[in-house]
Phi, psi and omega in degrees: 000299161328309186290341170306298191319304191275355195270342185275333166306274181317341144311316158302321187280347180271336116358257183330319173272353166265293194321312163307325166309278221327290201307325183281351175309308203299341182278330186277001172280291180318304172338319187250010165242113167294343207134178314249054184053026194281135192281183176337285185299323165302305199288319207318275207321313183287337161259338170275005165272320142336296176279346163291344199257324183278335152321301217260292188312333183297294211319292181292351166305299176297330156255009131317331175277330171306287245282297187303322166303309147355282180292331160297332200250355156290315172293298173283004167274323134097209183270317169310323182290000000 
């Protein structure tokens, strides 16, 4: 009678954990489709070129802004002499 108890326990828990797989697949499959059917690997690709491309714009700010200190701090130097 026991070994029933633990063998419906162990189905059930085993139950549980597939099933739970099932669902988070099904949410990181949806996840990775935004819309207009595009696969996995296309969006995976398509955000990390987003954040490379907003790098490479952080990037050129700060040196645009070196450049501009840079040149400010040439003009007063100078002006002093």
């Amino acid at each position: 009678m026991e070994e029933n108890k633990i063998l419906i326990g162990a189905l059930i828990f085993i139950g549980m954990v597939v099933g739970a797989n099932f669902i988070m697949y099904a949410i990181a499959r949806g996840a990775a489709r935004p819309g207009g059917g595009k696969g996995f690997l296309e969006t995976m690709v398509k955000s990390l070129n987003a954040n490379q491309k907003q790098k490479n714009d952080d990037m050129e700010e700060l040196r645009r802004t070196i450049e501009e200190l840079n040149e400010g701090k040439k003009n007063s130097d100078g002006d002093s002499e």
